[in-house]
TINUPA-946749 format. One record per residue (C-alpha): residue in three letters; x, z, y. Coordinates in steps of 0.1 Angstrom, whole numbers, padded with zeros to 4 digits, always signed. Each point is the difference from the previous one (the first is absolute). Example, Ala and Ser with C-alpha at 12.3 -4.5 7.8 and 13.67 -1.06 7.14 Angstrom:
BEGIN
Ala+0123+0078-0045/Ser+0014-0007+0034/
***
This chain:
BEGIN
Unk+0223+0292-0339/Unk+0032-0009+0022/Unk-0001+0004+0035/Unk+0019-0013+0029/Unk+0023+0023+0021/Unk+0021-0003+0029/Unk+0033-0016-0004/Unk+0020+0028+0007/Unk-0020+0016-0034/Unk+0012-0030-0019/Unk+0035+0001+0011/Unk+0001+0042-0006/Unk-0013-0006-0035/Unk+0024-0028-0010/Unk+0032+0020+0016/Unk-0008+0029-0023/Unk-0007-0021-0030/Unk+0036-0016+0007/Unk+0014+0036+0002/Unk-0019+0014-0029/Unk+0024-0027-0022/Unk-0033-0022-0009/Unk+0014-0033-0014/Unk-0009-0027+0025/Unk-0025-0017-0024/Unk-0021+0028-0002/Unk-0008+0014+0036/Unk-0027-0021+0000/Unk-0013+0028-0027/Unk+0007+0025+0032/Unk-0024-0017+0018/Unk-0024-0005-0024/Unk-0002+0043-0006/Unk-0006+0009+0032/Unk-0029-0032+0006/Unk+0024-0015+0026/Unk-0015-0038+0008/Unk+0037-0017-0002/Unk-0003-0034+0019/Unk+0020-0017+0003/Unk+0018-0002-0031/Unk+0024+0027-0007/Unk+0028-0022+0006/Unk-0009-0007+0036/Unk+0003+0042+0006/Unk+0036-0001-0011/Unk+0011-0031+0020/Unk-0011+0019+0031/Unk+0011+0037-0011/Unk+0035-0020-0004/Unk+0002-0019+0036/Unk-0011+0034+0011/Unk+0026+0016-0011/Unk-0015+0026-0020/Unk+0006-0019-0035/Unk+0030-0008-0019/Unk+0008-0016-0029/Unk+0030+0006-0023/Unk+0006-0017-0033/Unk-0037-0009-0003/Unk-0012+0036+0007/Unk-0016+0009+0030/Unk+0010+0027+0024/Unk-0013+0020+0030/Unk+0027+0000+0028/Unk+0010+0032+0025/Unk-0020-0015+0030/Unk-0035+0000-0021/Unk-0011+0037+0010/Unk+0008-0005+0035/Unk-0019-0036-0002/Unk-0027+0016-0010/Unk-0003+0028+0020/Unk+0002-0026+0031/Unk-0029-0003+0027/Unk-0023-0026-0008/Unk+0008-0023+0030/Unk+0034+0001-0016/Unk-0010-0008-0032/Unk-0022-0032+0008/Unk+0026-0021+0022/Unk+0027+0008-0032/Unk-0032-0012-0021/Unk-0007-0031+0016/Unk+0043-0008+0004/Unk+0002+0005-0040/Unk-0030-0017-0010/Unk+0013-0033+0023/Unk+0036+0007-0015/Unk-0008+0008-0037/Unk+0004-0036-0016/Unk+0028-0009-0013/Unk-0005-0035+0006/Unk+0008-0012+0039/Unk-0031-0021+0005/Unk-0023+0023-0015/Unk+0014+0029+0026/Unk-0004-0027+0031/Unk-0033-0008-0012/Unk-0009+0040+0001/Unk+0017-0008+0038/Unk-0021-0023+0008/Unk-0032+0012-0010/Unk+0009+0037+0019/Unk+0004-0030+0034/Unk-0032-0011-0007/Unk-0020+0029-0003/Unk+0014+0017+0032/Unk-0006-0035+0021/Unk-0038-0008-0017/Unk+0012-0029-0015/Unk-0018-0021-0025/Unk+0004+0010-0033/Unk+0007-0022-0036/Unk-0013+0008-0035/Unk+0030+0009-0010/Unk+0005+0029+0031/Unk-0035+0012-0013/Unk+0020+0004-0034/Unk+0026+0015+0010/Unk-0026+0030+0014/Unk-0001+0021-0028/Unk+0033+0013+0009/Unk-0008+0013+0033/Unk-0033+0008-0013/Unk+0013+0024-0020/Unk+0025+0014+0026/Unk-0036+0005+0020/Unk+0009-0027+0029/Unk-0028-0021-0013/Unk-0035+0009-0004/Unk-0027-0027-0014/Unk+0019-0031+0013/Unk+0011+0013+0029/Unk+0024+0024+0021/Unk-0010+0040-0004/Unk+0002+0022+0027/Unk+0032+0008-0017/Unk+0013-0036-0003/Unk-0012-0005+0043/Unk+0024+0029+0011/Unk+0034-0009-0024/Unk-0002-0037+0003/Unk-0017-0011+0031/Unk+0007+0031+0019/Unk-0039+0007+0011/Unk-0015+0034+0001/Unk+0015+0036-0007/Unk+0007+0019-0027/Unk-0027+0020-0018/Unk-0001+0039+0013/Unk+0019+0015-0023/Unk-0022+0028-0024/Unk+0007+0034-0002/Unk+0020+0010-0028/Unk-0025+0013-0032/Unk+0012+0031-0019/Unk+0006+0000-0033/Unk-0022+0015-0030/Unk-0008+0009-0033/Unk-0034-0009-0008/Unk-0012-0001-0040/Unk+0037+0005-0015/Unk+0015-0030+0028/Unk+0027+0005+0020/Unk-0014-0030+0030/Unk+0021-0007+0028/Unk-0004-0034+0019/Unk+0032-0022-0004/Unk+0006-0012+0039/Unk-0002+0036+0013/Unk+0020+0019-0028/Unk+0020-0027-0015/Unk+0034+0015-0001/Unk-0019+0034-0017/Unk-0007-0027-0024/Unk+0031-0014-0004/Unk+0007+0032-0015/Unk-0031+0008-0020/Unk+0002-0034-0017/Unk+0032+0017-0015/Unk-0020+0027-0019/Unk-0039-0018-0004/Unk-0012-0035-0005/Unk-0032-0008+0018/Unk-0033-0011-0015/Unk-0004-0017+0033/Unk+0022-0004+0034/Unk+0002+0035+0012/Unk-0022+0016-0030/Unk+0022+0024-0017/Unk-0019+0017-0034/Unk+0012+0032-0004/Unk-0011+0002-0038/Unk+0017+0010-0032/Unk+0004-0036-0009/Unk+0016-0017+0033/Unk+0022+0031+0003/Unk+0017-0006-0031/Unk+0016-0025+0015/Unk+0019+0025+0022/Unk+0032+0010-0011/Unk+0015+0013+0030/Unk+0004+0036+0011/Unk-0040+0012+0005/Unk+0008+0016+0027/Unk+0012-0029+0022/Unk-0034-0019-0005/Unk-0017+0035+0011/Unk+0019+0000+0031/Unk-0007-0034+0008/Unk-0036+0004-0008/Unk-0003+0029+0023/Unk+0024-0018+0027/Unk-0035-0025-0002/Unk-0026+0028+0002/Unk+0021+0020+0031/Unk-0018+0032-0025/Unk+0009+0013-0037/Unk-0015-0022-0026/Unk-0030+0017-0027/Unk+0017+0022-0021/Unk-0019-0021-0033/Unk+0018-0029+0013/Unk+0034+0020+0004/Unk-0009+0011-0038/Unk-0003-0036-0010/Unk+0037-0012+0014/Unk+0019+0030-0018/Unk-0019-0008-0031/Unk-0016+0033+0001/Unk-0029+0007-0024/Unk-0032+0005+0015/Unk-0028+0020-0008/Unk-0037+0001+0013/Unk-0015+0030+0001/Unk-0036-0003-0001/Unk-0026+0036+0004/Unk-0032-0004-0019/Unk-0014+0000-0031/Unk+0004-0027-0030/Unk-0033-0011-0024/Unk+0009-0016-0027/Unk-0029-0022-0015/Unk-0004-0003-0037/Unk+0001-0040+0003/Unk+0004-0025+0030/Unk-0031-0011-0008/Unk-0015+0032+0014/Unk+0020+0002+0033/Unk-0006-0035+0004/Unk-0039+0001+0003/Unk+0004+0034+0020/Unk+0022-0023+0028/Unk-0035-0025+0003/Unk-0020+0033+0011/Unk+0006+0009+0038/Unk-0011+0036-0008/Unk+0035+0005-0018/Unk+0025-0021+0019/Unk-0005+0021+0033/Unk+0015+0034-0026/Unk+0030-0024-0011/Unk+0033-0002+0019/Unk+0021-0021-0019/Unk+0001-0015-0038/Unk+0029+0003-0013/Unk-0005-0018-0036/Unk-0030-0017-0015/Unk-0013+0034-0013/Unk+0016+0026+0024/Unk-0015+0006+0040/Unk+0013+0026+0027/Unk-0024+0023+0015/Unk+0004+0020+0030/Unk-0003+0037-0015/Unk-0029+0008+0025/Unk-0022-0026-0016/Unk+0012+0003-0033/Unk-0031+0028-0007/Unk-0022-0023+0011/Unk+0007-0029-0019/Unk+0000+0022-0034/Unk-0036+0009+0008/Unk-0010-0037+0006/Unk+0018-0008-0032/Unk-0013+0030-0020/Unk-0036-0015+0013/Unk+0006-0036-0015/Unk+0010+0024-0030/Unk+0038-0007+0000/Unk+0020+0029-0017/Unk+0025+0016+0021/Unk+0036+0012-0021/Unk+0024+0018+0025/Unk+0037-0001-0006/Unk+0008+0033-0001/Unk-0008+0022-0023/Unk-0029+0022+0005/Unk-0009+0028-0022/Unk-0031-0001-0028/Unk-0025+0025+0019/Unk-0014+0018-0024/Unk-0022+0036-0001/Unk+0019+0027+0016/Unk+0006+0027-0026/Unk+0020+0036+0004/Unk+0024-0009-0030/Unk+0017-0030-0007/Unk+0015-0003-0034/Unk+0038-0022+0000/Unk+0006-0021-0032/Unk+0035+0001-0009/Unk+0024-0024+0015/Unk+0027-0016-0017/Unk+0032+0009+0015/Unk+0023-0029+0012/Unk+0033-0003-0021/Unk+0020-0002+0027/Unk+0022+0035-0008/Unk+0001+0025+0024/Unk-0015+0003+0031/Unk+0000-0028+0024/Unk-0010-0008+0031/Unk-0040-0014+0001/Unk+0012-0041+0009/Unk+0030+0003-0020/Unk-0020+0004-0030/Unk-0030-0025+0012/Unk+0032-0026+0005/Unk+0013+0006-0038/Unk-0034-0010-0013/Unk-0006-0031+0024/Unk+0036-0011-0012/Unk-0007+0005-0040/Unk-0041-0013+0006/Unk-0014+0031-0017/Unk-0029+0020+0010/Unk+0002+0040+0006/Unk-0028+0023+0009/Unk-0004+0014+0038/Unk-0022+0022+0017/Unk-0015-0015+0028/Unk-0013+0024+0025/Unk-0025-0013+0032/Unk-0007+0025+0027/Unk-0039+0017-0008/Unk+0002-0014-0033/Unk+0013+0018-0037/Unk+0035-0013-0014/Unk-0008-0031-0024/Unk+0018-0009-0032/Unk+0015-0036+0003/Unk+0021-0024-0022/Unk+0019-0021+0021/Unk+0027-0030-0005/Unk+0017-0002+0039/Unk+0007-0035+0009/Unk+0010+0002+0037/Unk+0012+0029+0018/Unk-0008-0002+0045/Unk+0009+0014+0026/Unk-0022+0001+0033/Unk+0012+0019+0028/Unk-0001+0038-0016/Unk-0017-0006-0026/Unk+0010-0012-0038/Unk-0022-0019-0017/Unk-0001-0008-0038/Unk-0018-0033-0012/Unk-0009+0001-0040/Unk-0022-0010-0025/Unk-0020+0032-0010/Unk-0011-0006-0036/Unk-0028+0030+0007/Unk-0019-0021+0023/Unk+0021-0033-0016/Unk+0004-0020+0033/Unk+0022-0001+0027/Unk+0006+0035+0025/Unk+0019+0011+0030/Unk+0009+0036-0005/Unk+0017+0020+0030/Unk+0032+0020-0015/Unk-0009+0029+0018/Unk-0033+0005-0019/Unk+0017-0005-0033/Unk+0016+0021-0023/Unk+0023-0002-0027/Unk+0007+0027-0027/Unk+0037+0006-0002/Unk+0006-0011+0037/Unk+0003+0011+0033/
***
């Protein structure tokens, strides 16, 4: 829904649309995104950004003069009596402008007014001189010359609150000058620092980090800094992952408060993070609704402890001489054949397996080999370290 803003918010969003190159027939569209209410028409805005002197046009295309910064960044006692002058001197037409005249006589004196003075409202309405009929406070002090100027507030630091850059646009207005260089704004002074708006940014990233931080008066995140260069990102979340058989499982687990104080995040409709300190208790309350519990990693087939241990032959890889262990595991990953291994667990006898590697990872120190072991025929995670392979080293 549009809302109505300050004129100065009006003015600051049509000057950047004009320097942005928007065709003059589609501003209106400027408006529009950031739920500016735009009355009156769009056409009244230029007439007075012209008369100001802030607004040029040149062979049908509009243009933002040298003195629009600096009109902009002027007190807003300034700013009004150049407001009311322009809006009196904006027609083009001489008896529209003394009519504008006259009406300005009238309301300093108290004069009796016509219907067609109470038309001509909407202008000054919308310049915030006239509020429900009659003269604001605003419209008392610029045109009759009765009370005193509003204390003026302290100046509000800037922010970044939920990926938005907010800075307000009377108190940092020439920061914004410059920001609306880099950023467009999803409403006046609401800069989204997202993926998305920053594509739009085609400048050096590091001029829009300095101007950010110029805002703050501190460093900016370091996920937003990430963001601007275009870094990739990476979240690192500590726990441990269940993955359901079916979302229809997890989803009737989610309707039972008993479960959702052990889950810390979904992640997908079958997969859920689980702090690793309750991650032994949820198993038991899932082993007791007689769930079946599959661990990742491979864990040894306990069997009776016995003083000999017989070794079937293993078939040796054809690989040539000897090799290096991951060299050899990376031959038969590339060519989609299966070898045999040894896979050793600490406390537990070597164990025969016939393996197909699919993905070889590394995490921190450790290597770890992800295969389909046809012994077991389903899906393992085999440390390298615990594996051997006949013929390598």
């Amino acid at each position: 829904m549009a809302e109505t803003y300050p004129v100065l918010y009006i003015i600051f969003t049509l000057l950047n649309a004009v320097r942005r190159g928007i065709e003059r027939k589609n501003i209106w569209r400027e408006f529009r995104r950031q739920k500016i209410t735009l009355k009156p028409r769009l056409a009244f805005w230029i007439a007075l950004c012209r008369e100001l002197g802030i607004i040029t046009e040149r062979e049908g295309q509009l243009r933002v003069t040298s003195h629009a910064r600096a009109w902009c960044n002027k007190t807003a006692e300034e700013q009004a009596f150049q407001l009311i002058a322009s809006w009196q001197n904006a027609p083009k037409n001489q008896r529209a402008r003394q009519f504008r005249k006259k009406l300005l006589w009238k309301l300093q004196h108290d004069k009796p007014l016509t219907s067609k003075d109470l038309k001509a409202f909407n202008g000054l309405a919308a310049l915030g001189f006239i509020s429900e009929g009659k003269l604001s406070a605003w419209g008392k002090l610029f045109i009759k010359g009765e009370g005193t100027p509003p204390t003026q507030k302290p100046v509000d630091p800037c922010a970044i609150k939920e990926d938005h850059f907010i800075a307000l646009i009377p108190q940092h207005t020439d920061l914004l000058w410059d920001i609306e260089n880099h950023l467009r704004p999803s409403i006046p002074g609401k800069y989204p620092l997202t993926k998305r708006a920053l594509g739009f940014h085609k400048e050096d990233p590091q001029m829009l980090i300095d101007l950010l931080e110029k805002g703050l008066q501190t460093k900016i995140p370091a996920y937003t800094k990430a963001m601007i260069f275009g870094q990739p990102s990476v979240r690192v979340a500590e726990g441990v992952i269940i993955e359901f058989s079916t979302p229809g499982e997890l989803a009737q687990l989610r309707r039972q408060p008993v479960f959702r104080e052990y889950i810390e995040e979904f992640l997908s409709p079958q997969r859920v993070l689980v702090p690793a300190q309750k991650a032994k208790k949820l198993f038991q309350l899932l082993q007791r609704r007689g769930a079946f519990i599959q661990q990742n990693e491979e864990q040894p087939k306990v069997e009776k402890k016995r003083t000999h241990f017989p070794q079937k032959k293993i078939l040796q890889p054809i690989i040539g001489n000897s090799a290096p262990k991951l060299t050899v595991i990376e031959k038969y990953k590339q060519l989609g054949q299966a070898l045999d291994v040894l896979y050793r667990a600490p406390g537990y006898p070597a164990e025969q397996r016939r393996i197909t590697p699919l993905f070889i990872e590394e995490r921190g120190a450790i290597t770890y080999v992800i295969a389909y072991c046809q012994t077991r025929r389903a899906q393992r995670m085999f440390r390298l370290d615990r594996m051997e392979v006949p013929g390598t080293w």
